[in-house]
N, C-alpha and C positions, 0 to 999 in steps of 0.2 A: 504494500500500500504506500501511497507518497500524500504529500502535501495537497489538498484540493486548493486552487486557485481563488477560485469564484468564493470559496467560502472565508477565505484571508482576508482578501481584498476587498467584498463586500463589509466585513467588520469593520478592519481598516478604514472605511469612509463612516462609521457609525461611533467610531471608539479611540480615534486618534488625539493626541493630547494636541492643544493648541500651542505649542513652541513658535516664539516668535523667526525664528528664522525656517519659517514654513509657510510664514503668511506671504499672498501674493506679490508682487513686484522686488522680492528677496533677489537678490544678485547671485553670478557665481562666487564672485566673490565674500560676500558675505555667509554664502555658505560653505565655504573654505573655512571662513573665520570663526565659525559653531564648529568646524572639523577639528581644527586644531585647539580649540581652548575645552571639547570634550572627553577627549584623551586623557581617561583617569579621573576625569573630574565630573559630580553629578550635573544634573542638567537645572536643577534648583540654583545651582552656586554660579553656575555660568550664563543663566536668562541675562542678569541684570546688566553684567557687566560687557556682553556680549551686545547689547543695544545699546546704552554708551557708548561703544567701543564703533559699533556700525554708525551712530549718529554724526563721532570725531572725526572718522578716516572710514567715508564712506566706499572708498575704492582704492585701490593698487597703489597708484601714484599719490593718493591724500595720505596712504600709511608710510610708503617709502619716504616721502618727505618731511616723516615725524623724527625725532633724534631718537636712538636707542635707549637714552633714560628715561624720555617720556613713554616711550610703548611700554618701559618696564614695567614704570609705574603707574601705569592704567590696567597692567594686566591684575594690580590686585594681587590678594590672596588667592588667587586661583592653584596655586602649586607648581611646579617644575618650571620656572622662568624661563630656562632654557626653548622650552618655546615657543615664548616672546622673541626671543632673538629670531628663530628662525622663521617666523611670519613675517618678522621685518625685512628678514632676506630673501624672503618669499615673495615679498609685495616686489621688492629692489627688483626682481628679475623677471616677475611679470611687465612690470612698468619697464624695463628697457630692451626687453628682448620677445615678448609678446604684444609689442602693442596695447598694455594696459588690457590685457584679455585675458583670463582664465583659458588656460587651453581644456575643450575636451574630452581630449583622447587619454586612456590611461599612459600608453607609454611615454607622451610627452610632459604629463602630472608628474611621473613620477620623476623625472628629473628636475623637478622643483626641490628646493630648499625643504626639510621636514616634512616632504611630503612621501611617505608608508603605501603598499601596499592599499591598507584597508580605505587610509583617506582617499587614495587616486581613483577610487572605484567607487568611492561615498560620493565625490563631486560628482564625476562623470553620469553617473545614475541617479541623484537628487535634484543638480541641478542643468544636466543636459539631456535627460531621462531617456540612459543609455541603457542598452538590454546589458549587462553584465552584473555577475554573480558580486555581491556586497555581502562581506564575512566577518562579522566580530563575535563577541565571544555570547551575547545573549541570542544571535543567529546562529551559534554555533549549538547551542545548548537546545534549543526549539527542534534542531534538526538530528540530534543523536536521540531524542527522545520520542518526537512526535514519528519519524523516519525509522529508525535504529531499536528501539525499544530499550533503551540503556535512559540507566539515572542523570548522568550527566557524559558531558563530552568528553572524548579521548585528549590528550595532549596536540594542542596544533598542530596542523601538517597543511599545509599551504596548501598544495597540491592536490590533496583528497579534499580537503576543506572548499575550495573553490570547484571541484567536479561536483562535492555532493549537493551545491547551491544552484550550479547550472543549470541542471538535470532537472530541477523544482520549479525555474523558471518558465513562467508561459511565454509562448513562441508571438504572442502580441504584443502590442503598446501597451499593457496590463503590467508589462516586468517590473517597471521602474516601481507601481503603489505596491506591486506584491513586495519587491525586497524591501519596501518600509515597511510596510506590514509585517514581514517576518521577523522585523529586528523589533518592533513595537511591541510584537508579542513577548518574544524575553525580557523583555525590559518591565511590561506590568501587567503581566499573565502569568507566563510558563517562565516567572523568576528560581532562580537560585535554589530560595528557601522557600518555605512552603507557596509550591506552586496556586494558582486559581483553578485548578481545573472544573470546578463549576461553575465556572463562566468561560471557560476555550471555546472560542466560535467553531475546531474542527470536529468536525464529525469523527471521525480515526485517529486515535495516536496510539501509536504501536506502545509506548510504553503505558499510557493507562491502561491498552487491552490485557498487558502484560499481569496486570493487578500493581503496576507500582512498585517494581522489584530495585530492591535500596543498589547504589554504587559498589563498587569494590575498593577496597584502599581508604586508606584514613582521609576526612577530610581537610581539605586545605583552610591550613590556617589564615584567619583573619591579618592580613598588614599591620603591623605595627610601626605609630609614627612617634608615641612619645617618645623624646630621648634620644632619636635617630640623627643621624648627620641632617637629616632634611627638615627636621624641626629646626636646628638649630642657622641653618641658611634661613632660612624664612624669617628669622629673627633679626640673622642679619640685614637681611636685606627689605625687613621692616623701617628698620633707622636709616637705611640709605635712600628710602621710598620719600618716608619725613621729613627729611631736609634738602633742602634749594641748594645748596653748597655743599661741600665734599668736608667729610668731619674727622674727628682725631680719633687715632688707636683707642685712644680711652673710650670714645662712646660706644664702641663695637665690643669691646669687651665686656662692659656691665651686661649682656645681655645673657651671658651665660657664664655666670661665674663656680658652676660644682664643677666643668671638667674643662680647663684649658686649652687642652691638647687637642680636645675634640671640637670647639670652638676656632683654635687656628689652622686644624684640617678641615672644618667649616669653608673659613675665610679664605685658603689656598686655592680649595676647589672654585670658588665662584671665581678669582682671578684667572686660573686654569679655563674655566667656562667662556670667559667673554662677559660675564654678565657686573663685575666689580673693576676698577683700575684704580690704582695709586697714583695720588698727585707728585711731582718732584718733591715736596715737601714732607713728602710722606701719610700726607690724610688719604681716607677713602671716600669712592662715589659709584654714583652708577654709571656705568660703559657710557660715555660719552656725554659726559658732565663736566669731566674732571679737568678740565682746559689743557 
């Protein structure tokens, strides 16, 4: 048995959450910009700042023309800064060497700055609504289950993971809502943790017919952030957010004063990153502040 089409895609038009980068006249680009600030991050945490963000630097060229500490510092607490820089270098190369155009094709997406796999295929089919297979991990889960009759999904494989999408996809203009639809479903149906299956629009899913048979293997553990190198970056680069001027050793230090070491392998890494620099005098800022 596989996926019925009509029965996704018809939900899909009754039960899709109204995310502002869905509402009409949404750009490619802008749906680039929900690509990359999604990455890890819920979709609650990223509404707000993701429409600010579209309002500032509505297009390619309005973002490449922003400085690198301002796009840092608009991205917020969203997490992994790192790809703040890389949208900036993302906007940088659409705007000089695409004509201010989202390209797309996936193989020319993916030679964009931070642009994966799963994003070059999120664009191409969200916002050029191209027939091709879109795979993360709440699509991937819908399909080991509803498809496979397994509790959750095996370890990614690129290769099987993109045939087992293909194969599900309708041969019409229907592709593009069905692969929303399919990932919509993971995301607040056929989640994680106790699924809904009393409210699954499909008729067949191999793992309900199954009665529900639990995983193999321990389950994976929840991330943990307190206390990590990544909290403590965040911290730093709280106080670099906060101030207009590039500030002293001392400020950067109070922020985490139980473990030193782990504070100035902190502070290395974001140097190492692109995302912190040192003045001649020796204070800190963010990447292209620091005169």
């Amino acid at each position: 048995m596989s996926i019925v089409s009509d029965e996704l895609v018809n939900w899909w038009g009754r039960a899709r959450r109204d995310l502002p980068w869905r509402a009409p006249g949404v750009t490619a680009w802008q749906i680039l910009v929900s690509e990359f600030m999604l990455q890890q991050t819920p979709v609650a945490r990223v509404a707000p700042i993701w429409l600010d963000w579209v309002a500032r630097w509505p297009t390619p060229p309005a973002t490449a023309s922003a400085s690198a500490a301002d796009v840092l510092r608009a991205w917020g607490k969203l997490g992994y800064p790192r790809r703040a820089k890389r949208l900036h270098e993302c906007a940088t190369v659409i705007a000089t060497e695409h004509d201010d155009v989202v390209p797309d094709e996936v193989d020319v997406l993916l030679t964009l700055p931070g642009v994966g796999a799963y994003t070059a295929r999120a664009v191409a089919c969200f916002a050029y609504q191209k027939r091709v297979p879109v795979v993360d991990t709440n699509v991937r889960r819908v399909v080991a289950r509803a498809v496979h009759g397994l509790a959750g999904a095996a370890s990614p494989s690129a290769v099987r993971d993109l045939a087992d999408v293909e194969a599900l996809l309708p041969a019409d203009e229907s592709a593009p809502a069905f692969s929303a639809a399919l990932m919509e479903l993971g995301a607040t149906v056929c989640t994680a943790r106790s699924p809904k299956c009393g409210i699954c629009p499909l008729t067949f899913c191999a793992w309900r017919a199954a009665g529900h048979p639990a995983g193999s293997g321990p389950a994976r553990p929840a991330q943990r952030y307190a206390g990590t190198d990544r909290q403590v970056r965040g911290r730093l680069m709280d106080v670099l957010r906060a101030s207009s001027a590039p500030v002293l050793r001392a400020h950067l230090d109070v922020v985490w004063l139980s473990d030193p070491a782990q504070r100035d392998r902190a502070l290395d890494s974001l140097l190492v990153d692109g995302l912190v620099e040192q003045t001649a005098d020796g204070r800190f800022a963010l990447a292209g502040e620091g005169g």
